[in-house]
Backbone as CSV, one residue per row, in Angstrom:
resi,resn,N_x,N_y,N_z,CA_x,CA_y,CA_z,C_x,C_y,C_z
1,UNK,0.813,-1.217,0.000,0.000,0.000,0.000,0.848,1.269,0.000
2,UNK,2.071,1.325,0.619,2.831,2.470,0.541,3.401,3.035,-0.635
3,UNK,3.316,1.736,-1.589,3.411,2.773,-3.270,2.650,3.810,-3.649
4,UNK,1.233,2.513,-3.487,0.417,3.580,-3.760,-0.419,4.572,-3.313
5,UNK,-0.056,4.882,-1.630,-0.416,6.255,-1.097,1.208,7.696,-1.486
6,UNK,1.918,6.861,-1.902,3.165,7.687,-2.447,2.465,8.576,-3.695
7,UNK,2.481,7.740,-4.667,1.556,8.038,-5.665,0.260,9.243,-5.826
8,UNK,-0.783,8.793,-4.886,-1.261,9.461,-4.558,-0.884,10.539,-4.075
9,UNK,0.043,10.611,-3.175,0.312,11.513,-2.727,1.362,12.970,-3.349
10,UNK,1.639,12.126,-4.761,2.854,13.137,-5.851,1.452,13.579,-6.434
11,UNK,0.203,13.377,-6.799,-0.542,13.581,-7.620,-1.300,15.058,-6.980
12,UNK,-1.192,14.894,-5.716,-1.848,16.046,-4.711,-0.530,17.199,-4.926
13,UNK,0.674,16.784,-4.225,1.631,17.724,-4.849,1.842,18.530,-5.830
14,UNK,1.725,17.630,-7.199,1.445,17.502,-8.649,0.540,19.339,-9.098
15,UNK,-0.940,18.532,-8.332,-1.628,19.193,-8.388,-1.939,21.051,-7.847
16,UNK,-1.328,20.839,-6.427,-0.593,21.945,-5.686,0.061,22.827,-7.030
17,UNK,1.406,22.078,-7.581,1.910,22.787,-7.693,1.177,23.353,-9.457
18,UNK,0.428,22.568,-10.006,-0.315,23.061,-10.852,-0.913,24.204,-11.014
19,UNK,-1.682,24.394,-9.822,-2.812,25.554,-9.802,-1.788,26.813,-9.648
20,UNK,-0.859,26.738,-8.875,0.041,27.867,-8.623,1.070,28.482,-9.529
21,UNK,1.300,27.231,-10.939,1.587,27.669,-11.656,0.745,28.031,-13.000
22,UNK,-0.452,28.047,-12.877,-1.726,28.383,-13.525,-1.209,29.248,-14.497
23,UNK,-1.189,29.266,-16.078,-1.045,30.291,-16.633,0.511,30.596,-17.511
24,UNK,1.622,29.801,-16.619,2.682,30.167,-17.034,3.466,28.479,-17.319
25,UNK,3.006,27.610,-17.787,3.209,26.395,-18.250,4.104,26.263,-19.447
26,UNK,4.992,26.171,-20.166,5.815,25.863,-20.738,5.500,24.727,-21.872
27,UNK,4.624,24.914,-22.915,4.743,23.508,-23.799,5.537,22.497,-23.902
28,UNK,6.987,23.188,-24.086,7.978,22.680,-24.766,8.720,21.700,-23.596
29,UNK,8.575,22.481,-22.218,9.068,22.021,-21.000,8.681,20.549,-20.507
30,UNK,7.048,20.504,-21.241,5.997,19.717,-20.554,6.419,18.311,-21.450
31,UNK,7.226,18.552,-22.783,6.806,17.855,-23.600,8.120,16.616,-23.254
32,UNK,9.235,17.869,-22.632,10.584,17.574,-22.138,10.431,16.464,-21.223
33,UNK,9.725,16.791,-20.106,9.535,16.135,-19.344,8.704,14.765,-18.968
34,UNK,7.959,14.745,-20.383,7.190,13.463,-20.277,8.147,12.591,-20.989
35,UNK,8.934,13.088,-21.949,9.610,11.945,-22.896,11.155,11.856,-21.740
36,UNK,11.537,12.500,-21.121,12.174,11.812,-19.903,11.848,10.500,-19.234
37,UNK,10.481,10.986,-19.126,10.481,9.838,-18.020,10.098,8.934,-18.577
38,UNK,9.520,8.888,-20.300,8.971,8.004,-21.034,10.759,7.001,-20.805
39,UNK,11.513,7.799,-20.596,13.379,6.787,-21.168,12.844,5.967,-19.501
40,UNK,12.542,6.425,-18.766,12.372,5.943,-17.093,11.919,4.840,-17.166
41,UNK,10.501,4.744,-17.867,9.453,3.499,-17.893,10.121,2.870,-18.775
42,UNK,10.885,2.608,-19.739,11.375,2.116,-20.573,12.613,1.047,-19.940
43,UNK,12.796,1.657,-19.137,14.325,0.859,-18.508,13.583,0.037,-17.543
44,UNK,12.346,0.910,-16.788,11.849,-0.230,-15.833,11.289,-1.992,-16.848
45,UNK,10.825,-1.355,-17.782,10.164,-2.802,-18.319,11.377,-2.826,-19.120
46,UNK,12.389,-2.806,-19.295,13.635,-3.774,-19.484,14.196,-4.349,-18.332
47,UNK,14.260,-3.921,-17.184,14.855,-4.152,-15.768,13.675,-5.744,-15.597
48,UNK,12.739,-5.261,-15.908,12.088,-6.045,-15.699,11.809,-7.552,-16.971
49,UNK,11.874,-7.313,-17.931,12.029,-8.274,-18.949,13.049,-9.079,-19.184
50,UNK,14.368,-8.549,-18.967,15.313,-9.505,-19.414,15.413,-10.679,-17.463
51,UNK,14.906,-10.224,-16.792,14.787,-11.078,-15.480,13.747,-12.608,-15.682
52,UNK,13.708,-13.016,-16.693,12.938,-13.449,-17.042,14.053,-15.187,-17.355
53,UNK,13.496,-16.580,-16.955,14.336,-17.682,-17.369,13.826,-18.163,-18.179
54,UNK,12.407,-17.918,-18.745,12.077,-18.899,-20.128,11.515,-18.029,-21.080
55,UNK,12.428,-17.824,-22.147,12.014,-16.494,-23.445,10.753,-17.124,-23.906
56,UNK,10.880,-18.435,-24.133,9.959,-19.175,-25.379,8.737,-18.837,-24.206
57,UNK,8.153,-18.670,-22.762,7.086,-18.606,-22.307,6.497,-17.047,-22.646
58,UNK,7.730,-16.222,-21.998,7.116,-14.560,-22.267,6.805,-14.626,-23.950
59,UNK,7.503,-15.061,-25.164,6.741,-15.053,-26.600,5.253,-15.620,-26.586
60,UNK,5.563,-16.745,-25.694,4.021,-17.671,-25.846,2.804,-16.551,-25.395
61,UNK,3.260,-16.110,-24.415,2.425,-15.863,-23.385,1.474,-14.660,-23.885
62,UNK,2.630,-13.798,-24.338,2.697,-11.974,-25.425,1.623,-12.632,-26.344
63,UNK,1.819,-13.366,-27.614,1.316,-14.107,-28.539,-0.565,-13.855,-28.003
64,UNK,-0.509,-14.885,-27.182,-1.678,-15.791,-26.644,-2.622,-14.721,-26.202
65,UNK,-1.857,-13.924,-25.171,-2.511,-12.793,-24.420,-3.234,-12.134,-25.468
66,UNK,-2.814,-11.385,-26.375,-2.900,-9.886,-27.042,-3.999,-10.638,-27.829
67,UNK,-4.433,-11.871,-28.650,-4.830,-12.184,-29.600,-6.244,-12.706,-28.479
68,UNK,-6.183,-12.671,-27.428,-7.312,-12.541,-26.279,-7.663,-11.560,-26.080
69,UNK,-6.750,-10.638,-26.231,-7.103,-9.415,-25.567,-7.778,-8.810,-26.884
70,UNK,-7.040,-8.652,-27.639,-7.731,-8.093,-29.172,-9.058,-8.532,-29.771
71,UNK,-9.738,-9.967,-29.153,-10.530,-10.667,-29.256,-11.999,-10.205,-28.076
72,UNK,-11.350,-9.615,-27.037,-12.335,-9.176,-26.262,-12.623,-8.086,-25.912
73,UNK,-11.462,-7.164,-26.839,-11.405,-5.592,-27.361,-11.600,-4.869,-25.715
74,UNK,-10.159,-5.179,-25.455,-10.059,-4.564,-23.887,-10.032,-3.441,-23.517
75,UNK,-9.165,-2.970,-24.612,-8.745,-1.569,-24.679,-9.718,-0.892,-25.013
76,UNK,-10.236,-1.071,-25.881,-11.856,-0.455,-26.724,-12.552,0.260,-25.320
77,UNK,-12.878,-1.351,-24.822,-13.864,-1.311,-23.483,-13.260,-0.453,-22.271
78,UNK,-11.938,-0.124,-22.360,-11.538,0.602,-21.458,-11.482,2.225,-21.856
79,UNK,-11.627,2.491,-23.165,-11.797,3.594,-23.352,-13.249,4.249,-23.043
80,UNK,-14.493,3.248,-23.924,-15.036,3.256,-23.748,-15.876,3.681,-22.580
81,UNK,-15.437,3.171,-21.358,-16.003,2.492,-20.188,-15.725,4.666,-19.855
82,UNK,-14.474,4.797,-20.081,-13.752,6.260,-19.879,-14.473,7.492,-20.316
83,UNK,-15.317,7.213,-21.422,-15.805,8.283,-22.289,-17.239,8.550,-21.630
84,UNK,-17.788,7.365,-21.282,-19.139,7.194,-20.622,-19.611,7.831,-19.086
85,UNK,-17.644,7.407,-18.910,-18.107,8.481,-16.795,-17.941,9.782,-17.367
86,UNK,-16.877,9.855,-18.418,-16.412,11.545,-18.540,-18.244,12.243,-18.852
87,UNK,-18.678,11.888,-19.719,-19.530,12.118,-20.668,-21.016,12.605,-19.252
88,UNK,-21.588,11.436,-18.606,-22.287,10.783,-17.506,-21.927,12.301,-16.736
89,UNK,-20.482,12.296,-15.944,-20.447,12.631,-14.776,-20.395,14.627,-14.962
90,UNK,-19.934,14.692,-16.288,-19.560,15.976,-16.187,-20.682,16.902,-16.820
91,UNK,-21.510,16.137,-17.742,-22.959,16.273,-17.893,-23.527,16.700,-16.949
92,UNK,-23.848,16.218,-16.139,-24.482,15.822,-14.908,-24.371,16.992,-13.465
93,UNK,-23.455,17.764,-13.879,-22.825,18.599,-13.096,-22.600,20.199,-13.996
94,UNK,-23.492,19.989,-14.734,-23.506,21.304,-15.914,-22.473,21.554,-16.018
95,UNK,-21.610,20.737,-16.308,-19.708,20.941,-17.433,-19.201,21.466,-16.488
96,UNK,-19.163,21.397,-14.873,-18.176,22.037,-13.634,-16.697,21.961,-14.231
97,UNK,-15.858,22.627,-14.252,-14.701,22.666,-14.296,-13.761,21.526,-13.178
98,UNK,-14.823,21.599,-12.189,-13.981,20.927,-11.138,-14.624,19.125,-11.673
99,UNK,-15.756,19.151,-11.624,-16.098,18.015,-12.255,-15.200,17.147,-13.357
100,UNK,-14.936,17.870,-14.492,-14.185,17.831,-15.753,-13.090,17.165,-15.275
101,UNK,-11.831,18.018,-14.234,-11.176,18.022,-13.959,-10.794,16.625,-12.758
102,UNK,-11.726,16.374,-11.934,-11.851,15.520,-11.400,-11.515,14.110,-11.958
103,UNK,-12.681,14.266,-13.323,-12.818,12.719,-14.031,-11.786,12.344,-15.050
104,UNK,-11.482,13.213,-15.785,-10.993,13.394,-16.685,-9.422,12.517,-16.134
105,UNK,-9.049,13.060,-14.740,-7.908,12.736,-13.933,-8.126,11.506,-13.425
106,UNK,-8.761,10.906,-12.681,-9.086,10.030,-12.300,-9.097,8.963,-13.237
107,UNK,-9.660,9.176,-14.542,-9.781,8.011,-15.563,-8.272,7.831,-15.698
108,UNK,-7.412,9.077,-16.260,-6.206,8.659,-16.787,-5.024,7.817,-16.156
109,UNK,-5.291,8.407,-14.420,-4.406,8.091,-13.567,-4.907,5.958,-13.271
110,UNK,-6.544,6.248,-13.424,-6.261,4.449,-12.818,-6.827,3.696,-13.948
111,UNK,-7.073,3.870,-15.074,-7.671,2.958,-16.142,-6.010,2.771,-17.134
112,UNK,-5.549,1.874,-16.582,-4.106,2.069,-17.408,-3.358,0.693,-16.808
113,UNK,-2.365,0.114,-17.815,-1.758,-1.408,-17.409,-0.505,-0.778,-16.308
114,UNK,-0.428,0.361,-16.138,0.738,0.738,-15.711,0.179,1.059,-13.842
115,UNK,-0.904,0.936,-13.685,-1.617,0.879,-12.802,-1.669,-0.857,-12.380
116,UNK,-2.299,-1.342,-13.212,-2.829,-2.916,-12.755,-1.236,-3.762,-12.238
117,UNK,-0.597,-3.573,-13.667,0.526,-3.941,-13.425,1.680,-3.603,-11.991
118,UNK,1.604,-2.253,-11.817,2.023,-2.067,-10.795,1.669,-2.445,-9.265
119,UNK,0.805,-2.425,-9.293,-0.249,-2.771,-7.939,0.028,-4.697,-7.901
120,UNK,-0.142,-4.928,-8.945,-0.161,-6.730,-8.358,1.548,-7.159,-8.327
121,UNK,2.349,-6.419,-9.125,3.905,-6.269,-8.488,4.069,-5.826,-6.729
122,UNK,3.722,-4.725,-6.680,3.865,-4.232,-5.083,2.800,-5.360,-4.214
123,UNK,1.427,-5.789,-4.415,1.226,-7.254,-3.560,2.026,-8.377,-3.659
124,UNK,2.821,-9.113,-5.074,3.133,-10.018,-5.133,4.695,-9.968,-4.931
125,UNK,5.750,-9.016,-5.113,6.422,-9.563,-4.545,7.631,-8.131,-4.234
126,UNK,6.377,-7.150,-3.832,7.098,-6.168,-2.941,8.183,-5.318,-3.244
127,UNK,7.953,-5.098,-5.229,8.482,-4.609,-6.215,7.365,-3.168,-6.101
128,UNK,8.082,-1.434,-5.194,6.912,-0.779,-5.701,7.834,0.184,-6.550
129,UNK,8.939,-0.347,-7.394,9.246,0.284,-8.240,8.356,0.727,-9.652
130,UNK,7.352,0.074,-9.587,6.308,0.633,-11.263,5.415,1.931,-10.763
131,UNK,4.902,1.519,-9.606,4.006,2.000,-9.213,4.506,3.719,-8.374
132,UNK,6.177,3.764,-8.177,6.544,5.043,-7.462,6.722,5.726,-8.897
133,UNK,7.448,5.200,-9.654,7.408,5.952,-10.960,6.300,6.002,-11.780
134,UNK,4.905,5.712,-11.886,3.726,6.348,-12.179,3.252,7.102,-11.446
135,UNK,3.804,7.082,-9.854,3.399,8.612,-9.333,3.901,9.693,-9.760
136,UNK,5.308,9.856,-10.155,6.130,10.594,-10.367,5.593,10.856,-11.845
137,UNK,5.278,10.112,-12.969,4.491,10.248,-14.139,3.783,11.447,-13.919
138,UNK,2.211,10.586,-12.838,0.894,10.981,-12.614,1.464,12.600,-11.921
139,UNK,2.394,12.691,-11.295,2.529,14.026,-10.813,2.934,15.150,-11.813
140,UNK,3.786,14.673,-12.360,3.771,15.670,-13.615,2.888,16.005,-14.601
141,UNK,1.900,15.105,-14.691,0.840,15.068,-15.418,-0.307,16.069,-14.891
142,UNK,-0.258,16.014,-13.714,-1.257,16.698,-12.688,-0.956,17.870,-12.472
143,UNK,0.258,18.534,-12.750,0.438,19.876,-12.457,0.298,20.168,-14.099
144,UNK,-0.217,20.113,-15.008,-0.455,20.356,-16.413,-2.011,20.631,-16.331
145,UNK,-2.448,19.277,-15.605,-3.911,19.056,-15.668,-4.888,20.045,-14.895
146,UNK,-4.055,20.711,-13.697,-4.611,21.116,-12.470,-4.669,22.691,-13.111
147,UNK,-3.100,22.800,-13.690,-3.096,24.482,-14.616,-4.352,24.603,-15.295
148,UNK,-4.441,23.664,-15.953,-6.039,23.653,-16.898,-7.337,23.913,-16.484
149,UNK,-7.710,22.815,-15.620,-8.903,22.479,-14.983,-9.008,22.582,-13.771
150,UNK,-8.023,23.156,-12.812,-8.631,23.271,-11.530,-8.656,22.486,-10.650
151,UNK,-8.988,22.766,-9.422,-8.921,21.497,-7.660,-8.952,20.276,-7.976
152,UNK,-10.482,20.290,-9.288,-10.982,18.699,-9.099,-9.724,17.890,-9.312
153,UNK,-8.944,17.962,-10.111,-7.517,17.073,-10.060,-6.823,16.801,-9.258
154,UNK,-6.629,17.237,-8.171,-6.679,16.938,-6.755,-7.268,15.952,-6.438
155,UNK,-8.421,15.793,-6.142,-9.435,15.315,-5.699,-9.494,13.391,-6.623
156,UNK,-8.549,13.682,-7.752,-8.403,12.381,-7.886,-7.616,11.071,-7.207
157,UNK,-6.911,11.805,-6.253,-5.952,11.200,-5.628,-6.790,10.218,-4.747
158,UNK,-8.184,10.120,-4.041,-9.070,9.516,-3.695,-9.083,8.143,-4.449
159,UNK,-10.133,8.203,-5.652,-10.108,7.224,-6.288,-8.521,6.431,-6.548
160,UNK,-7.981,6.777,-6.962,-6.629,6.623,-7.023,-6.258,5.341,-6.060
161,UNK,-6.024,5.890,-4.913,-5.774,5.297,-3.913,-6.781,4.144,-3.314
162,UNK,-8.107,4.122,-3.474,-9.055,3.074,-3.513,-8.854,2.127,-4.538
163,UNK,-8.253,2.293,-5.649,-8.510,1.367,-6.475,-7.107,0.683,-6.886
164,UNK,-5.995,1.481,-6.913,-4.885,0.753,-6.853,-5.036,0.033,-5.431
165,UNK,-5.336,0.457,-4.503,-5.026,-0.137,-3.036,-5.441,-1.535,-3.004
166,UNK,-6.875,-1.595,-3.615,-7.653,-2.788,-3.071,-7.127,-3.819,-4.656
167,UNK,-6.516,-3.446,-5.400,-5.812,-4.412,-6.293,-4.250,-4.675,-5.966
168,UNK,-3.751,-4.406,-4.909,-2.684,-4.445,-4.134,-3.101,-5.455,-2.487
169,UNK,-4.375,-4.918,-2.209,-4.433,-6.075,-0.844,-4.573,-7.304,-1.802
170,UNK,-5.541,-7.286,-2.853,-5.946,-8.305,-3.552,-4.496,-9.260,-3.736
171,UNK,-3.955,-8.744,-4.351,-2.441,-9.694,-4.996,-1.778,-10.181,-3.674
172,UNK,-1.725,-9.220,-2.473,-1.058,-9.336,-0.908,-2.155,-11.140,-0.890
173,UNK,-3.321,-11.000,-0.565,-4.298,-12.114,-0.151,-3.801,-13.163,-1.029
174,UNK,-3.846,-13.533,-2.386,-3.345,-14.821,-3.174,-2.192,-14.904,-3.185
175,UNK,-1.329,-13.812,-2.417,0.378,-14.363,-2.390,0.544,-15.459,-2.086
176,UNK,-0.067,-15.939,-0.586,0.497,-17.541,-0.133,0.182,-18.235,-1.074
177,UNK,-0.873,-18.738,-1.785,-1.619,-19.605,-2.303,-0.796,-20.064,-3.572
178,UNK,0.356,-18.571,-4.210,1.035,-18.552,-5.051,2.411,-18.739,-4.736
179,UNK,2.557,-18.594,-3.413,4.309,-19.109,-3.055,4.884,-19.799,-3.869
180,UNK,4.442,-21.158,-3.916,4.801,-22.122,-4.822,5.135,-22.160,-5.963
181,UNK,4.953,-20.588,-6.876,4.513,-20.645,-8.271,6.081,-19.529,-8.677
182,UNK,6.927,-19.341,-7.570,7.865,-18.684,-8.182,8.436,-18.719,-9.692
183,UNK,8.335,-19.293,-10.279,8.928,-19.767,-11.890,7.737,-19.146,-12.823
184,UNK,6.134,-19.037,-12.465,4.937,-18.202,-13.051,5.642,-16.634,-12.511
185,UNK,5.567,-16.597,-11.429,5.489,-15.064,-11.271,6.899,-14.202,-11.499
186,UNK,8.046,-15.328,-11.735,8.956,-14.347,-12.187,8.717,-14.199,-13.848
187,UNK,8.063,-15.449,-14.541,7.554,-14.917,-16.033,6.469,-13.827,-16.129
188,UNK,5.732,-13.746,-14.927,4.541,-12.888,-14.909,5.724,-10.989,-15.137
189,UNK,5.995,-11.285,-14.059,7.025,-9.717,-14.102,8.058,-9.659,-15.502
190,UNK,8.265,-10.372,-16.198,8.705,-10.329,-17.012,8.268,-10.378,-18.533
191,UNK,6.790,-10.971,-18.708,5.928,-10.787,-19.296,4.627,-9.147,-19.183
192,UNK,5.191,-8.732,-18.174,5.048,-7.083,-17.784,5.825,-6.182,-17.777
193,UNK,6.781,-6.337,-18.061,8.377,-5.656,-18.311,8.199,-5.167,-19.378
194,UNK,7.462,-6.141,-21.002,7.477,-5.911,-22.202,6.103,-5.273,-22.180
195,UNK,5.220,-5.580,-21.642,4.078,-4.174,-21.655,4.870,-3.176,-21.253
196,UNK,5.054,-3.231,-20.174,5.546,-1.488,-19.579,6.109,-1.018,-20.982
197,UNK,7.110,-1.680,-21.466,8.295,-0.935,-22.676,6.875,-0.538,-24.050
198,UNK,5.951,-1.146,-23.824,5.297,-0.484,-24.535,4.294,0.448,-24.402
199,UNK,4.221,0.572,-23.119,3.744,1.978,-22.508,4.753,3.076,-22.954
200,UNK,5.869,3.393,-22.583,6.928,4.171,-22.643,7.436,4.260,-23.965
201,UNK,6.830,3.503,-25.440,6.660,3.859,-26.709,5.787,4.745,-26.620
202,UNK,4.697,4.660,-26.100,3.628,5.124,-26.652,3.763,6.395,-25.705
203,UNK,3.932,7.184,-24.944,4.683,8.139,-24.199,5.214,9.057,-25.311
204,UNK,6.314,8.453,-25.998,6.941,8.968,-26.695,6.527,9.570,-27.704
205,UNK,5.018,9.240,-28.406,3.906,9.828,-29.141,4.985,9.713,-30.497
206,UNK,5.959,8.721,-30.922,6.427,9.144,-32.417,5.611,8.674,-33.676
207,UNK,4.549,7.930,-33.229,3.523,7.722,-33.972,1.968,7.511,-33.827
208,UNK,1.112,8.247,-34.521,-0.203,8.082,-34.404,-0.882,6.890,-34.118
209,UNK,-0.357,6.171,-34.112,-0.934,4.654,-34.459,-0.152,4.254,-32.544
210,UNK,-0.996,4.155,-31.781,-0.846,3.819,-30.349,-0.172,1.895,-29.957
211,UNK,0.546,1.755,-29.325,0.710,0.580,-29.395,-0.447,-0.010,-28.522
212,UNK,-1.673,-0.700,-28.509,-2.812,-1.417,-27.870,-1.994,-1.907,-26.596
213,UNK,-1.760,-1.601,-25.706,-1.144,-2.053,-24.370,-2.121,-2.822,-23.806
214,UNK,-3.572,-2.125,-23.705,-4.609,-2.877,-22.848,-4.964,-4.206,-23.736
215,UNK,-4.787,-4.609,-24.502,-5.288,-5.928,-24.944,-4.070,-6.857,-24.520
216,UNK,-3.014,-6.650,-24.157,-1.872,-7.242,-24.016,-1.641,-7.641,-22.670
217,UNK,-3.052,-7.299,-21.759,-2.890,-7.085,-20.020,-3.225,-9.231,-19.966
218,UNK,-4.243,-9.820,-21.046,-4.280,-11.159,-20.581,-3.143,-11.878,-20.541
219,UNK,-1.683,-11.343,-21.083,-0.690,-12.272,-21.093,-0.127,-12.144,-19.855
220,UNK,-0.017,-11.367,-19.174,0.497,-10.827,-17.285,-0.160,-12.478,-16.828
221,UNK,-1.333,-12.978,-16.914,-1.557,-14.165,-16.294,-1.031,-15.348,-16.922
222,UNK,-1.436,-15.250,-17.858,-0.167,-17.272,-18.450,0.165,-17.348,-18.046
223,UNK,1.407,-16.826,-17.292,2.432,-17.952,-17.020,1.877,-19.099,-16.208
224,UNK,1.199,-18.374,-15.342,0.468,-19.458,-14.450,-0.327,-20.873,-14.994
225,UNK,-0.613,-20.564,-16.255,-1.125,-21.810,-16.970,0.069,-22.024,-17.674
226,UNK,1.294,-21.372,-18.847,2.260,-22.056,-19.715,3.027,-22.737,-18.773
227,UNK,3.961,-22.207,-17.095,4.319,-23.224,-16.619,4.320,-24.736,-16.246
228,UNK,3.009,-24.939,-15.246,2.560,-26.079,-15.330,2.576,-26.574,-16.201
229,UNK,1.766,-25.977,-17.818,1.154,-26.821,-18.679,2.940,-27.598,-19.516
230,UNK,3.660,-26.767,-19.296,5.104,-26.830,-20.140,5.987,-28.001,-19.324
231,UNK,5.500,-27.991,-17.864,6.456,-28.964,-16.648,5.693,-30.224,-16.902
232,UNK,4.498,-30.245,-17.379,3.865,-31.636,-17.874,4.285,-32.264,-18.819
233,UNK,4.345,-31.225,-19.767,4.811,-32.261,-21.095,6.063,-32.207,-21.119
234,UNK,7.145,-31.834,-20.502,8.329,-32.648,-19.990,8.548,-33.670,-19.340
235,UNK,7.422,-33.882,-18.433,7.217,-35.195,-17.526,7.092,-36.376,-18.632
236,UNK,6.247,-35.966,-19.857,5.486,-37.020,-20.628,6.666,-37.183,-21.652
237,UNK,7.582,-36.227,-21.841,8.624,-36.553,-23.207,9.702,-37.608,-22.368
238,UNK,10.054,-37.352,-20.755,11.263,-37.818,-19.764,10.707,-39.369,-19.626
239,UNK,9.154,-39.826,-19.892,8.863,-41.260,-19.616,9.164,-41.754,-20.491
């Protein structure tokens, strides 16, 4: 949980320092600073990918996932799902600035693999390296957002923290159950290493065409099925 009240807590900062710099924002500065840290996330999901002992599982896994994920149009549904509160909530509130600002933040900061991913790293094995550097992201992001739109960006740090949190006790609760599975969950972090690196493409904005990250979130689980299923049919080739 201490990642992600960190997090939260750069996003309030973030935000602080947003409103106060209201007005005198820097394009060029802003643009500086995201493709920085885009090199940041980039090294984390290499730090994290090459830690990995079976290549042929993270290919399987990448493969299997995305062509699930693309199949159940995750990303779609996650935009989707995004356009509907924005749309819903800020409606609803005769176009409040603080409203706007609220949702608008809130969607970006927790509808994202860089979120999910991070949170079941910091339950499972006490890695809150993804999750301090999406605060540090989300904070820079928030003093852009807050210049714009006001308190409500603040005020996302709430949700924030409810929803990474309780997908962080979540991963904490099936840790024991997964002890056993060290050889899944170091492919799992390593099969999330190569998402992250494609978060931190897409950061980099050098092309219109987005790399689909969210359809790529079903391969984070395989391993848990390619292990086993891979330690079997070694059993059956060794008889």
């Amino acid at each position: 949980m201490i990642a992600t009240v960190i997090n939260a807590g750069l996003v309030l900062i973030g935000s602080i320092l947003g409103l106060l710099l209201r007005g005198r924002l820097n394009e060029q500065l802003s643009l500086s600073l995201t493709r920085a840290l885009a090199l940041c996330v980039m090294l984390i999901g290499i730090q994290s990918a090459i830690g990995s002992q079976n290549l042929l599982c993270v290919i399987i896994c990448m493969v299997v996932g995305t062509l699930l994920g693309e199949w159940l149009h995750i990303e779609d549904r996650l935009d989707n799902l995004g356009e509907v509160l924005r749309r819903k909530l800020v409606h609803s509130n005769g176009n409040s600035r603080f409203t706007e600002g609220f949702v608008s933040a809130t969607i970006l900061f927790c509808v994202g693999s860089m979120a999910i991913m991070g949170s079941i790293e910091a339950g499972l094995n006490h890695n809150y390296t993804i999750l301090v550097s999406k605060g540090i992201i989300d904070g820079v992001t928030s003093i852009s957002f807050a210049a714009s739109m006001g308190i409500g960006v603040a005020f996302s740090a709430i949700p924030l923290l409810l929803y990474q949190g309780a997908i962080t006790l979540l991963a904490i609760a099936v840790g024991p159950f997964l002890a056993t599975q060290t050889a899944s969950i170091t492919e799992l972090s390593a099969v999330g290493g190569v998402i992250i690196m494609g978060i931190a493409f897409n950061m980099f904005q050098f092309s219109t065409h987005k790399i689909r990250v969210g359809n790529m979130l079903p391969a984070v689980f395989l391993p848990f099925l390619y292990i086993p299923f891979s330690n079997w049919i070694s059993t059956l080739i060794a008889i």
